[in-house]
PDB file of N, H, CA, C and O in Angstrom:
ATOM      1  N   UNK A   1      28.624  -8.297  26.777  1.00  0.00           N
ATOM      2  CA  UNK A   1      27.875  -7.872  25.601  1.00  0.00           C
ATOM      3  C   UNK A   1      27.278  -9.107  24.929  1.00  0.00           C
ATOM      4  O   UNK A   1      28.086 -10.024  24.778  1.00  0.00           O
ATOM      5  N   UNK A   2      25.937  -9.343  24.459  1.00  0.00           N
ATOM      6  H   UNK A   2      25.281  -8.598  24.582  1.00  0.00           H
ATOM      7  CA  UNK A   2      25.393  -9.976  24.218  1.00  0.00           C
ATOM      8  C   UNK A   2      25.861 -10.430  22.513  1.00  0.00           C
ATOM      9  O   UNK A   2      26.133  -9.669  21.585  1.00  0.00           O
ATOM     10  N   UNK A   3      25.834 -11.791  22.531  1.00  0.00           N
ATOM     11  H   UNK A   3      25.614 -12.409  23.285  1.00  0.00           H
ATOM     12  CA  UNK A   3      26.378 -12.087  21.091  1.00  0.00           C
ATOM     13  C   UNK A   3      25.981 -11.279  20.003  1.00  0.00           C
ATOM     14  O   UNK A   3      26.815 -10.714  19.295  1.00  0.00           O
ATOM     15  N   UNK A   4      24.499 -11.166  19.783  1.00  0.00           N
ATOM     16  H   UNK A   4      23.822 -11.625  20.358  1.00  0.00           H
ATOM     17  CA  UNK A   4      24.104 -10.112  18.341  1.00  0.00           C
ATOM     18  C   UNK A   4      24.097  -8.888  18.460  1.00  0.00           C
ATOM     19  O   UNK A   4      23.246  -8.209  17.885  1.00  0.00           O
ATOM     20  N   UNK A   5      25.176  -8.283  19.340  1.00  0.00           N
ATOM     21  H   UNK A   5      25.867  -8.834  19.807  1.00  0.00           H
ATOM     22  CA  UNK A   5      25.057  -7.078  19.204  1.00  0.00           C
ATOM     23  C   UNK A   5      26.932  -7.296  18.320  1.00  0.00           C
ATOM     24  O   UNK A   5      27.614  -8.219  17.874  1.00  0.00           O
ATOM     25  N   UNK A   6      27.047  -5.623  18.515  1.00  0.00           N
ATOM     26  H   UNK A   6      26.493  -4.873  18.878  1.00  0.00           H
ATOM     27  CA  UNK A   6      28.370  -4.919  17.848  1.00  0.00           C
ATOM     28  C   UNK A   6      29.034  -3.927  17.753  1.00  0.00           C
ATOM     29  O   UNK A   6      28.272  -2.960  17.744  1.00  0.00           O
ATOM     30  N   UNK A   7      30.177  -3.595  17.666  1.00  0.00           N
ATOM     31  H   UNK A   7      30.796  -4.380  17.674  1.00  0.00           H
ATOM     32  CA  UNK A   7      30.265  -2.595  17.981  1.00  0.00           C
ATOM     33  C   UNK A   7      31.461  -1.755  17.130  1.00  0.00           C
ATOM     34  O   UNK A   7      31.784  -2.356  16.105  1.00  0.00           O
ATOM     35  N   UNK A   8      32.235  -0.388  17.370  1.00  0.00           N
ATOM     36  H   UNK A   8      31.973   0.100  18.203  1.00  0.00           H
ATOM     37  CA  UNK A   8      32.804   0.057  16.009  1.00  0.00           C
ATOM     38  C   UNK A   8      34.051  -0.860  15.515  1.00  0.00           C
ATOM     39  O   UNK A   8      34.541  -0.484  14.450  1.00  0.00           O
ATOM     40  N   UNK A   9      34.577  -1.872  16.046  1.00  0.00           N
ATOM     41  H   UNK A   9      34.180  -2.178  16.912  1.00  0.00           H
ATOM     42  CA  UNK A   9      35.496  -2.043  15.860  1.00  0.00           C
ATOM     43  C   UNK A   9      34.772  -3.092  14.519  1.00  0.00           C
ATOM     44  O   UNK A   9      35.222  -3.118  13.374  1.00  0.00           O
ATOM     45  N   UNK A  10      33.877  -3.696  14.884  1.00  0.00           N
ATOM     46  H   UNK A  10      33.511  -3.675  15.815  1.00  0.00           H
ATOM     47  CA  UNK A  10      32.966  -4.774  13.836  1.00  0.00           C
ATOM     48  C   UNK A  10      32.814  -3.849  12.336  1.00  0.00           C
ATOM     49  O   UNK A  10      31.852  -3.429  11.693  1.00  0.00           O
ATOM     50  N   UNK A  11      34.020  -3.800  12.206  1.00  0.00           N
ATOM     51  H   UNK A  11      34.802  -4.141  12.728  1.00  0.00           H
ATOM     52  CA  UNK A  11      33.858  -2.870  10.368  1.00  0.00           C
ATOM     53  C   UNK A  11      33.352  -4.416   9.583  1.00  0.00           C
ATOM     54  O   UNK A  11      32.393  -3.913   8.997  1.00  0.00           O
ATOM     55  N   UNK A  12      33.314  -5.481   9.275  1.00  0.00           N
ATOM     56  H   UNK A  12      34.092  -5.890   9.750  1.00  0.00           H
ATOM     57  CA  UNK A  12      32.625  -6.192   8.260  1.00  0.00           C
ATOM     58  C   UNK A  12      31.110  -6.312   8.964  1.00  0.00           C
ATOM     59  O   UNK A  12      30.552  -5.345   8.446  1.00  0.00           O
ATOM     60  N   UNK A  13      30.861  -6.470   9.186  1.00  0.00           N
ATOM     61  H   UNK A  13      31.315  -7.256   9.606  1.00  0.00           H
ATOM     62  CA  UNK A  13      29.635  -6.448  10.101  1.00  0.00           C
ATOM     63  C   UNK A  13      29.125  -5.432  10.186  1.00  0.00           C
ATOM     64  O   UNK A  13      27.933  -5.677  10.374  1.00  0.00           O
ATOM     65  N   UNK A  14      29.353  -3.905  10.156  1.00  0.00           N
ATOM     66  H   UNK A  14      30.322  -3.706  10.003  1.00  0.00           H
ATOM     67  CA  UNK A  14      28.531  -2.716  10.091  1.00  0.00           C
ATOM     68  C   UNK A  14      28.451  -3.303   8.829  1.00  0.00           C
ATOM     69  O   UNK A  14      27.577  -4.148   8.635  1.00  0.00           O
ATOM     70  N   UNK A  15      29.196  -2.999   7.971  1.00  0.00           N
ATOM     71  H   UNK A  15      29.905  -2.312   8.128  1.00  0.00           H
ATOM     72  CA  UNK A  15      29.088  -2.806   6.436  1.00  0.00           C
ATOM     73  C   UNK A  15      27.984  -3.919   5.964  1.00  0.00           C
ATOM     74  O   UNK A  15      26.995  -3.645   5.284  1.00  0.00           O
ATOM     75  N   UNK A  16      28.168  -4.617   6.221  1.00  0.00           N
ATOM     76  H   UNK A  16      28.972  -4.839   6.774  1.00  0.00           H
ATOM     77  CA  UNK A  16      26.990  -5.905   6.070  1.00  0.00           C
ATOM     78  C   UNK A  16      25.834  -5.130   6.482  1.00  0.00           C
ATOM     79  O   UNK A  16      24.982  -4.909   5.622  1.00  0.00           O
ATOM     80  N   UNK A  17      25.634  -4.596   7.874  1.00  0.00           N
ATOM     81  H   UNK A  17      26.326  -4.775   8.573  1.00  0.00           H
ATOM     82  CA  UNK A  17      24.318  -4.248   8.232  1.00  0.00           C
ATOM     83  C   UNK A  17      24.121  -3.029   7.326  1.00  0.00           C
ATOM     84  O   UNK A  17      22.946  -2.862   6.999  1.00  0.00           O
ATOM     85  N   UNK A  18      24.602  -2.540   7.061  1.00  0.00           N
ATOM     86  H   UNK A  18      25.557  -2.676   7.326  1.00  0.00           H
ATOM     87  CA  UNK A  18      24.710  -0.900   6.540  1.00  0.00           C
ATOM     88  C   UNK A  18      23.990  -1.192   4.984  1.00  0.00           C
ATOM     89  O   UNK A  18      23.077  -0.488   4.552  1.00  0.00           O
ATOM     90  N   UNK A  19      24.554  -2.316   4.262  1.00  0.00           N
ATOM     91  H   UNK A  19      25.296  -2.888   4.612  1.00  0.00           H
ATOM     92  CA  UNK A  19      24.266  -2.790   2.401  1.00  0.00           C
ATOM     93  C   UNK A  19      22.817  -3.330   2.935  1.00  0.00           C
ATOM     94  O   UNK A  19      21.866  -3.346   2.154  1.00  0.00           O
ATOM     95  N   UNK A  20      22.708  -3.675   3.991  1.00  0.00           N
ATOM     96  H   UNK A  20      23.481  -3.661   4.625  1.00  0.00           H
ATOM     97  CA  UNK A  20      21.441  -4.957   3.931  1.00  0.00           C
ATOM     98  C   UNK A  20      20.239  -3.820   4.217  1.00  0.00           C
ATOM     99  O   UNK A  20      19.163  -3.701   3.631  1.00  0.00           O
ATOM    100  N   UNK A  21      20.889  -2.888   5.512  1.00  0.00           N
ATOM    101  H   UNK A  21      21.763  -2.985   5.988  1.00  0.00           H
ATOM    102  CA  UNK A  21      19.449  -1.787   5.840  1.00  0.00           C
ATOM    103  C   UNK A  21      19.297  -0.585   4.868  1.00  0.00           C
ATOM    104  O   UNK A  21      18.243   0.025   4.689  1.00  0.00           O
ATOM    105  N   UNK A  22      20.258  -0.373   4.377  1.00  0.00           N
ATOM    106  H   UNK A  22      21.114  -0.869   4.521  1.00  0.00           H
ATOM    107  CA  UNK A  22      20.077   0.712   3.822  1.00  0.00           C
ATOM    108  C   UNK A  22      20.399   0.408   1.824  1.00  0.00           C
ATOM    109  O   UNK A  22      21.232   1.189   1.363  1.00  0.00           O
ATOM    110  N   UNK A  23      20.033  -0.209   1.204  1.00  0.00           N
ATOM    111  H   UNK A  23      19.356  -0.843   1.578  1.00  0.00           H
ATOM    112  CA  UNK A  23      20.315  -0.699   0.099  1.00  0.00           C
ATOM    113  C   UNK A  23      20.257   0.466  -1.065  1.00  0.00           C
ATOM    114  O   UNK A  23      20.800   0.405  -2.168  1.00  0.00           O
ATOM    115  N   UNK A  24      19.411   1.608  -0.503  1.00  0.00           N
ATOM    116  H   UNK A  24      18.971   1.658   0.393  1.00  0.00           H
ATOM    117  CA  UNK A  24      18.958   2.851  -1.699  1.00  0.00           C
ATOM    118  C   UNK A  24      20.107   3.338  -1.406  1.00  0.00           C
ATOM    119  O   UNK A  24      20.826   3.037  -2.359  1.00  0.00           O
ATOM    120  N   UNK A  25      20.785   3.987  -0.556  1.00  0.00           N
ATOM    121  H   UNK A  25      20.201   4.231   0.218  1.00  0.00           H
ATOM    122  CA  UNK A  25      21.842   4.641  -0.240  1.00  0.00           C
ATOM    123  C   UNK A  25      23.109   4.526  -0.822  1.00  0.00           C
ATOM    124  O   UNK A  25      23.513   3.366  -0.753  1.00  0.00           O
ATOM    125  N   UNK A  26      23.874   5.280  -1.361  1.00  0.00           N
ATOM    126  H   UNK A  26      23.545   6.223  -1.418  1.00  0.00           H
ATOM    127  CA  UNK A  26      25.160   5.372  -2.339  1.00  0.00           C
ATOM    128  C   UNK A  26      26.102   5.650  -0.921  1.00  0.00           C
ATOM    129  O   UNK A  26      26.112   6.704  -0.285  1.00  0.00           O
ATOM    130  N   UNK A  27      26.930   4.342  -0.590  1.00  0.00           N
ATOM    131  H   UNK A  27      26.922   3.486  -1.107  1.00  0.00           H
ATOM    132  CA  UNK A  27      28.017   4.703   0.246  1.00  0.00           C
ATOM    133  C   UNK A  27      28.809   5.706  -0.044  1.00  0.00           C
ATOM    134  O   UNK A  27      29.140   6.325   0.967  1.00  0.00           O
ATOM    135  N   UNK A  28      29.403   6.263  -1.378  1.00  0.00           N
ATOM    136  H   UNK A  28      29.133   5.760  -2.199  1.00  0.00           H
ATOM    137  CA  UNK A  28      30.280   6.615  -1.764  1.00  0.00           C
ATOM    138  C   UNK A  28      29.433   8.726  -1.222  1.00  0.00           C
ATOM    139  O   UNK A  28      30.138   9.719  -1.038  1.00  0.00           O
ATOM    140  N   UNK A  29      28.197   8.692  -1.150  1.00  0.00           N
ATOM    141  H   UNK A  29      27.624   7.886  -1.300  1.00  0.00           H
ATOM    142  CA  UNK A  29      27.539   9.703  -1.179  1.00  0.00           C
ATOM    143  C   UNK A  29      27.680  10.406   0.183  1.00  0.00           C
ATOM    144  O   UNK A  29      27.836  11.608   0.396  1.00  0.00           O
ATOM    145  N   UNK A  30      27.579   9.268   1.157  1.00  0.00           N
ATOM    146  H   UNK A  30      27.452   8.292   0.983  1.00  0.00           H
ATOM    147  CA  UNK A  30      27.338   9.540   2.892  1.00  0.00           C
ATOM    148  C   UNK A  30      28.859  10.079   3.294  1.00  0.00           C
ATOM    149  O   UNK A  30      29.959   9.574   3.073  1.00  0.00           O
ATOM    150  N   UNK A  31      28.428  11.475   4.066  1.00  0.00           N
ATOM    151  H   UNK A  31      27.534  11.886   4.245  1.00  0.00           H
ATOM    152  CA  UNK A  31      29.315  12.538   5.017  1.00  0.00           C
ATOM    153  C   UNK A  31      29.653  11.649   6.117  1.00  0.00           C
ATOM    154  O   UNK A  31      28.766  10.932   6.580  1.00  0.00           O
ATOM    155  N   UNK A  32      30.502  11.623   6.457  1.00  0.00           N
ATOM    156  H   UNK A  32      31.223  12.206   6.081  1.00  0.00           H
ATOM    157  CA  UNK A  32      31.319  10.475   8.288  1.00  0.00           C
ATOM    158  C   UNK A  32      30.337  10.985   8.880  1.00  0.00           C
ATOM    159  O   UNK A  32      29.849  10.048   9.511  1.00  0.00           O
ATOM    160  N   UNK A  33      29.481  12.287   9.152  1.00  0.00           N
ATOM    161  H   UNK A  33      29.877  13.049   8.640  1.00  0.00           H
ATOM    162  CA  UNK A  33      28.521  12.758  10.625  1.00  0.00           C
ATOM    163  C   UNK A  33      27.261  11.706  10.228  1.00  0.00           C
ATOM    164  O   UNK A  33      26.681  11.104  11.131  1.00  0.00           O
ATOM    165  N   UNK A  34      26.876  11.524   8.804  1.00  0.00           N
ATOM    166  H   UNK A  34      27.347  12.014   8.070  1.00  0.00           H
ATOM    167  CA  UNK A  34      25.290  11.181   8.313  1.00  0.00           C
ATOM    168  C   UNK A  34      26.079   9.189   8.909  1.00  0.00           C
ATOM    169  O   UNK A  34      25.607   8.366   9.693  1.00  0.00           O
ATOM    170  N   UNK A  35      26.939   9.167   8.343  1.00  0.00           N
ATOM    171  H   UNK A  35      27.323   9.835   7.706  1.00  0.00           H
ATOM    172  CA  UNK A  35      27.905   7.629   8.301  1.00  0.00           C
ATOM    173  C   UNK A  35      27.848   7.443  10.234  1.00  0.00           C
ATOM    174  O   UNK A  35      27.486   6.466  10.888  1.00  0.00           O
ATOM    175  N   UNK A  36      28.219   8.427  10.580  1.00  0.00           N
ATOM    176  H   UNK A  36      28.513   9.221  10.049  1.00  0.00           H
ATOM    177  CA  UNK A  36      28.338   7.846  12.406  1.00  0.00           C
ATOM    178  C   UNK A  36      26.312   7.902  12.823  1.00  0.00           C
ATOM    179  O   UNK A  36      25.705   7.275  13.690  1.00  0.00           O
ATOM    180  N   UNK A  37      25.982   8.528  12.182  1.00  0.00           N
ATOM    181  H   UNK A  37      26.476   9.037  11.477  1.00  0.00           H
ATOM    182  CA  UNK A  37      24.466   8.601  12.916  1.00  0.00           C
ATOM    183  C   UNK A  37      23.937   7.080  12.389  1.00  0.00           C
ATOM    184  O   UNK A  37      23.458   6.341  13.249  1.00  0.00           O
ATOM    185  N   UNK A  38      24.004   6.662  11.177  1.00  0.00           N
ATOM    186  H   UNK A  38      24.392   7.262  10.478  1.00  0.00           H
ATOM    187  CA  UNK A  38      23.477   5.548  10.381  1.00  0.00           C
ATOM    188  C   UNK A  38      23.972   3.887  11.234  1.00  0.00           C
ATOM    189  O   UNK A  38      23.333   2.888  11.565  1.00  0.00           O
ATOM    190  N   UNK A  39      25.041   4.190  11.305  1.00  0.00           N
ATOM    191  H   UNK A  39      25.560   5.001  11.036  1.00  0.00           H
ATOM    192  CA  UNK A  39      25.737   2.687  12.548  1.00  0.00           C
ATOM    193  C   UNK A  39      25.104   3.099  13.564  1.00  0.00           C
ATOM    194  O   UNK A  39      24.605   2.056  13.984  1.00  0.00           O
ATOM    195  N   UNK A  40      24.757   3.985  14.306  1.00  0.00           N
ATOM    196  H   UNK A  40      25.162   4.833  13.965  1.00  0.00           H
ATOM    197  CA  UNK A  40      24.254   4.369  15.309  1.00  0.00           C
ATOM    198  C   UNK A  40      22.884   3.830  15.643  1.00  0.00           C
ATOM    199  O   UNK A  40      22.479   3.305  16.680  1.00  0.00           O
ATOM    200  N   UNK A  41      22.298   4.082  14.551  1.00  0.00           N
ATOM    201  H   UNK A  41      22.627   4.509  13.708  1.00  0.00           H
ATOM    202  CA  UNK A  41      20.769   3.675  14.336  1.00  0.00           C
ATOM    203  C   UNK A  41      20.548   1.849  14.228  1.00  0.00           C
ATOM    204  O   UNK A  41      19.597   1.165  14.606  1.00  0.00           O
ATOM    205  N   UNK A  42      21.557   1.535  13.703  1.00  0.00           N
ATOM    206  H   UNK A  42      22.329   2.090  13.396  1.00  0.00           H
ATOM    207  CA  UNK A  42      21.513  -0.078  13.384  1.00  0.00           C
ATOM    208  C   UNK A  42      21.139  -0.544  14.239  1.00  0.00           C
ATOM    209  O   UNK A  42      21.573  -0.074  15.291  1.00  0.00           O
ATOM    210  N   UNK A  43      20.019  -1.858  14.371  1.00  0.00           N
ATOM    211  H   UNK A  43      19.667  -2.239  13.517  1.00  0.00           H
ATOM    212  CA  UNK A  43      19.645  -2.687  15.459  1.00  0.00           C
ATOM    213  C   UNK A  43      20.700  -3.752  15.919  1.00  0.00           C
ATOM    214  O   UNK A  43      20.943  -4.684  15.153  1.00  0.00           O
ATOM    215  N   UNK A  44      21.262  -3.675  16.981  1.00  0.00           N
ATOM    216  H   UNK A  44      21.064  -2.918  17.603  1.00  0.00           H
ATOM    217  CA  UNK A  44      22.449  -4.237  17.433  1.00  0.00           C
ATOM    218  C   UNK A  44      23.432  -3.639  17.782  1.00  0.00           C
ATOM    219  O   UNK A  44      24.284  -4.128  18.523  1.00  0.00           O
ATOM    220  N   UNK A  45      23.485  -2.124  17.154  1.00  0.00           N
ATOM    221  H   UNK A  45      22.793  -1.727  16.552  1.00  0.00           H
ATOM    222  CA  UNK A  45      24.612  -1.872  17.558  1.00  0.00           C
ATOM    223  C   UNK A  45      25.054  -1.099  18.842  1.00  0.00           C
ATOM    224  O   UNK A  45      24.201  -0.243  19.080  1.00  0.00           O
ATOM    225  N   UNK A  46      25.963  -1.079  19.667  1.00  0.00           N
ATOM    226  H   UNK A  46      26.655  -1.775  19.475  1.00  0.00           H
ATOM    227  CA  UNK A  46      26.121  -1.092  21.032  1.00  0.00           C
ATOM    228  C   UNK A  46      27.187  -0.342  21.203  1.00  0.00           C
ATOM    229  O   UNK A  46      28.114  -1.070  21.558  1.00  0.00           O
ATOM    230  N   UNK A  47      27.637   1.204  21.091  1.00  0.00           N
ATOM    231  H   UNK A  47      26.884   1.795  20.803  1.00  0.00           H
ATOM    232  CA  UNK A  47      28.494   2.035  21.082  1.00  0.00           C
ATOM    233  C   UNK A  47      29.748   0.976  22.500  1.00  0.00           C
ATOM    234  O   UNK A  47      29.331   0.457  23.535  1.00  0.00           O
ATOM    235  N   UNK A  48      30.785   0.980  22.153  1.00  0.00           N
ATOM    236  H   UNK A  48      31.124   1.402  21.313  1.00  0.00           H
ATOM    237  CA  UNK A  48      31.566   0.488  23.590  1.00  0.00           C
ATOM    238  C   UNK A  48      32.586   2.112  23.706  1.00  0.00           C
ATOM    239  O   UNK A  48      32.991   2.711  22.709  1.00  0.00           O
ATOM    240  N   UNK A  49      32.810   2.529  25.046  1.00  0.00           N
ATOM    241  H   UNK A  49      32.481   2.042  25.855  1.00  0.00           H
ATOM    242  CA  UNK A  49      33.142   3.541  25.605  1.00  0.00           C
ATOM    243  C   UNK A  49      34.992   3.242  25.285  1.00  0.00           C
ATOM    244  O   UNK A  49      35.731   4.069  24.751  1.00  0.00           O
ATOM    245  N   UNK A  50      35.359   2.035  25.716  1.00  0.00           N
ATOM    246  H   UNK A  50      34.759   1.364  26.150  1.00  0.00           H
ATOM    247  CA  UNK A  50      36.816   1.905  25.335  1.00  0.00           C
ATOM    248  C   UNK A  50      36.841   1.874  24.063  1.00  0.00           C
ATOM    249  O   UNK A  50      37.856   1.237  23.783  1.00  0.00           O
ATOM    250  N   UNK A  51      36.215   2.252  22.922  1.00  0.00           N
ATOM    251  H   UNK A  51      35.390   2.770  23.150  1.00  0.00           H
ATOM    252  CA  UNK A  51      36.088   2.393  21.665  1.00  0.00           C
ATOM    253  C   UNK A  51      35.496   2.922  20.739  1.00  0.00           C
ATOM    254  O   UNK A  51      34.923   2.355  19.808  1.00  0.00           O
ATOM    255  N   UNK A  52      35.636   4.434  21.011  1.00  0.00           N
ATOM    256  H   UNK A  52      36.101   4.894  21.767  1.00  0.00           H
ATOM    257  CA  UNK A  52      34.822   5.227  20.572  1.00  0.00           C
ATOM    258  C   UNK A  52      35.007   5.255  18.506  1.00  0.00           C
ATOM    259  O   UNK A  52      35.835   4.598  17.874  1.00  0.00           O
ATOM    260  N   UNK A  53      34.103   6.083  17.994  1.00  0.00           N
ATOM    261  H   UNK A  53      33.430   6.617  18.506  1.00  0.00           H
ATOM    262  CA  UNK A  53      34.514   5.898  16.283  1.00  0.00           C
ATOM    263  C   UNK A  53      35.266   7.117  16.272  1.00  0.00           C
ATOM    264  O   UNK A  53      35.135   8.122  16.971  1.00  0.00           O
ATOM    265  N   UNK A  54      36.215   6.806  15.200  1.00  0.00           N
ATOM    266  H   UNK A  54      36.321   5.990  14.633  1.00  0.00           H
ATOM    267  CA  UNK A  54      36.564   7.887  14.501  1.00  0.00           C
ATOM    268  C   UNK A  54      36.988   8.119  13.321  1.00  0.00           C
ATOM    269  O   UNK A  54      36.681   7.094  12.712  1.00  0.00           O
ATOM    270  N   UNK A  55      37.504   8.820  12.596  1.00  0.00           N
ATOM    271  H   UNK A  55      37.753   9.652  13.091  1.00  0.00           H
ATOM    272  CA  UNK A  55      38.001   9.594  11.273  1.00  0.00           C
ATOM    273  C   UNK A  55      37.971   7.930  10.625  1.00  0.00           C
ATOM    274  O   UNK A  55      37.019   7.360  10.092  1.00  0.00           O
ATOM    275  N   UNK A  56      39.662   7.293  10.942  1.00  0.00           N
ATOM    276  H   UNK A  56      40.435   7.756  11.375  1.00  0.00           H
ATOM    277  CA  UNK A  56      39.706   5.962  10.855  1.00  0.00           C
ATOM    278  C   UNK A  56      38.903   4.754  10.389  1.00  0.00           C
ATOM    279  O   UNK A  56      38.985   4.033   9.394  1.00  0.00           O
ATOM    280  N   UNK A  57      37.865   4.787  11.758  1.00  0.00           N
ATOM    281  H   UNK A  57      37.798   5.372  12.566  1.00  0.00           H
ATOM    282  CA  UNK A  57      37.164   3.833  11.214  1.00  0.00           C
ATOM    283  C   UNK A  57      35.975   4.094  10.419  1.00  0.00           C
ATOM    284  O   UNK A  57      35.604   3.285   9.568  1.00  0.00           O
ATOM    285  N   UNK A  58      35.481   4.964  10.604  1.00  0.00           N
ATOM    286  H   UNK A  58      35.782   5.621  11.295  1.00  0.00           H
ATOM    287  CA  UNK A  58      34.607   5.286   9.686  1.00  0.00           C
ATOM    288  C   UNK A  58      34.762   5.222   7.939  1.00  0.00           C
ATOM    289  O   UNK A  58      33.911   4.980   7.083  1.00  0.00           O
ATOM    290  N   UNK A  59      36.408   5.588   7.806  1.00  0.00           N
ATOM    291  H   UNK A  59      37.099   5.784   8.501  1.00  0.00           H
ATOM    292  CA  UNK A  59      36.748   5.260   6.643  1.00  0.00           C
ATOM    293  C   UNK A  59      36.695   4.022   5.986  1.00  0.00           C
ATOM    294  O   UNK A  59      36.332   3.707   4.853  1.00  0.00           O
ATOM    295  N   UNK A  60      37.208   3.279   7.100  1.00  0.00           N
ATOM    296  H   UNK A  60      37.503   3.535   8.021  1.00  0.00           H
ATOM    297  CA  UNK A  60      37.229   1.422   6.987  1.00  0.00           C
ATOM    298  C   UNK A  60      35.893   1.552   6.837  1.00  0.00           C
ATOM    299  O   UNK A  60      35.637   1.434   5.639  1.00  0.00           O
ATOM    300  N   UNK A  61      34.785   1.764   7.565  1.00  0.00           N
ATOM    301  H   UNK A  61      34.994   1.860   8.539  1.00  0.00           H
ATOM    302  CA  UNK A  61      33.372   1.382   7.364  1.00  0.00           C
ATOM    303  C   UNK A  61      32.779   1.652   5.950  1.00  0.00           C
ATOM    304  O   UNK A  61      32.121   0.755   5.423  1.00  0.00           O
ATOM    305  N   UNK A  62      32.949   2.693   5.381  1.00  0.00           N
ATOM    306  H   UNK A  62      33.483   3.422   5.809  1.00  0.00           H
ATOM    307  CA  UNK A  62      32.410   3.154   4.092  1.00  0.00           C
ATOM    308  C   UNK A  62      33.413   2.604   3.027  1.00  0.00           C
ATOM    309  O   UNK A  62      33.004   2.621   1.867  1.00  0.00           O
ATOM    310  N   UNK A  63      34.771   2.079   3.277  1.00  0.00           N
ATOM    311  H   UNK A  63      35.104   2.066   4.220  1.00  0.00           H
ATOM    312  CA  UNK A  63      35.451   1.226   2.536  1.00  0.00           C
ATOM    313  C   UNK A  63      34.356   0.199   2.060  1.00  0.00           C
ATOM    314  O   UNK A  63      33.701   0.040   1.031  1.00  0.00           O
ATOM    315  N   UNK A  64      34.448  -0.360   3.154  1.00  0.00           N
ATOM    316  H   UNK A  64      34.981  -0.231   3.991  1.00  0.00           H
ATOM    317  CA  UNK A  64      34.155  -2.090   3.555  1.00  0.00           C
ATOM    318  C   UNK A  64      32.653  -1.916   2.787  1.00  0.00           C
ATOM    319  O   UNK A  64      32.338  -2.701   1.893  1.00  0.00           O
ATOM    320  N   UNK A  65      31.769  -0.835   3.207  1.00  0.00           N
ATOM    321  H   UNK A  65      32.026  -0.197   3.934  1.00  0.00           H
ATOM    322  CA  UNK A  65      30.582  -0.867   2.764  1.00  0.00           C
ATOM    323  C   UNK A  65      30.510  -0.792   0.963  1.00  0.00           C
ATOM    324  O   UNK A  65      29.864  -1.570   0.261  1.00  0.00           O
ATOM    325  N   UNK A  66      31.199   0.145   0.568  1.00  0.00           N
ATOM    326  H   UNK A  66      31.723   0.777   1.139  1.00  0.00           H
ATOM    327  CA  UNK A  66      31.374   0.078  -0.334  1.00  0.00           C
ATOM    328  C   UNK A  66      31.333  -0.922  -1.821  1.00  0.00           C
ATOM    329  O   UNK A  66      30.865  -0.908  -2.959  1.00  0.00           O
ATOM    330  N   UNK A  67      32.614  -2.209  -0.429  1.00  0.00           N
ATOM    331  H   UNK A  67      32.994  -2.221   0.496  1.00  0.00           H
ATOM    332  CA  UNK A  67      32.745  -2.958  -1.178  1.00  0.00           C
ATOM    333  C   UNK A  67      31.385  -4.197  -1.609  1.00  0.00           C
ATOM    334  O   UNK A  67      31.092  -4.954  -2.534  1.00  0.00           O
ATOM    335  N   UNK A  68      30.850  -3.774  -0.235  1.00  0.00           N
ATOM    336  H   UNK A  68      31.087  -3.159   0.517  1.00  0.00           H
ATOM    337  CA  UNK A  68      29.581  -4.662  -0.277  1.00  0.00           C
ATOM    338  C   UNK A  68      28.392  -4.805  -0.967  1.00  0.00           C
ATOM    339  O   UNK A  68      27.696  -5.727  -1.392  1.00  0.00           O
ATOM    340  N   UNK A  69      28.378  -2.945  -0.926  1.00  0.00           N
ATOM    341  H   UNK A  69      28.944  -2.196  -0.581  1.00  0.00           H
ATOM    342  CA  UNK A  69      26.977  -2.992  -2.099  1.00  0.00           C
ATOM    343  C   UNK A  69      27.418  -2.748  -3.560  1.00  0.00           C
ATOM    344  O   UNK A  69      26.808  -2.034  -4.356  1.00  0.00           O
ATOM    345  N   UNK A  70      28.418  -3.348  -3.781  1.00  0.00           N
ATOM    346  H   UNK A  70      28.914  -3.928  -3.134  1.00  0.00           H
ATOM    347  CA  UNK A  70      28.644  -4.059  -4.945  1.00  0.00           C
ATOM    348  C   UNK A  70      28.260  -4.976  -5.696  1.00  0.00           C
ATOM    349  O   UNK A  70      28.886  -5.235  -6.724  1.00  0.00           O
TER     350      UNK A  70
END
């Protein structure tokens, strides 16, 4: 995998990409389905098969994001 990519386990790093691309957006607002499509969309990011998302991390992600667009 190429260095600038990423993938779900990269929870500071979505969240970074997530505050930086999407800045109008209220983390606290986004559903986990709208939250898994949005990392999805990010340039870089690179679903890995031994690591699929779930409940979990998605939580960490909208944590982390949270804390960011602060």
């Amino acid at each position: 995998m190429p260095e600038d990519t990423f993938h779900w386990l990269d929870v500071q790093r979505i969240a970074e990409e997530l505050a930086e691309e999407y800045p109008d957006i209220d983390p606290l607002a986004v559903s986990f389905p709208y939250l898994k499509e949005l990392v999805e969309s990010l340039p870089g990011f690179e679903a890995q098969p031994d690591h699929p998302s779930n409940e979990r991390i998605l939580e960490a992600i909208q944590a982390t994001w949270i804390e960011e667009a602060q």
